[in-house]
C-alpha angles and dihedrals in degrees: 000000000000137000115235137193117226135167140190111253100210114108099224092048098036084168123175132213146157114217128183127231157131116289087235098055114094111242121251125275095190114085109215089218114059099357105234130129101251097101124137138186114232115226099211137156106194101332123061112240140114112254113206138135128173137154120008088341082067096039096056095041091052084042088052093046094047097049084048084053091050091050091047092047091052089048100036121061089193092052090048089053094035079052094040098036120233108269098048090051095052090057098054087037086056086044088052098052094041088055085051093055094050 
């Protein structure tokens, strides 16, 4: 059995609870305190919050990481390579240095 955080997702309830229960149960959708169905299970590591991110919300937030990769990839040589893979990076890096020979 495992332990759980939920929390109410009304904004005039907002309760928190841990509840225990099989992997295999469904969570809860009543929340104890008030009774209504707005209950969520939080899907947390160390901290408490909903994560949760869907429509534009999760389209801004993948366009944002994206741009920051970018970014990375143009000041970090090993991010470049890590993005690239190794194999492929050490072939544009050989056809670089034979067009500065020539």
């Amino acid at each position: 059995m495992a332990i759980y955080d939920h929390q109410c997702q009304d904004p005039s309830c907002n309760f928190f609870w841990e509840d225990e229960y099989s992997i295999k149960a469904d969570p809860p959708t009543e929340c104890p305190k008030c009774h209504q169905q707005t209950a969520k299970r939080l899907i947390s590591m160390t901290g408490k919050g909903v994560v949760e991110l869907y429509g534009q919300d999760l389209v801004d937030k993948v366009k944002s990481d994206a741009n920051s990769l970018k970014r990375e990839m143009h000041n970090s040589e090993k991010v470049y390579s890590n993005l690239l893979g190794e194999a492929h990076y050490e072939k544009l890096q050989t056809q670089i240095d034979r067009q500065k020979r020539r």
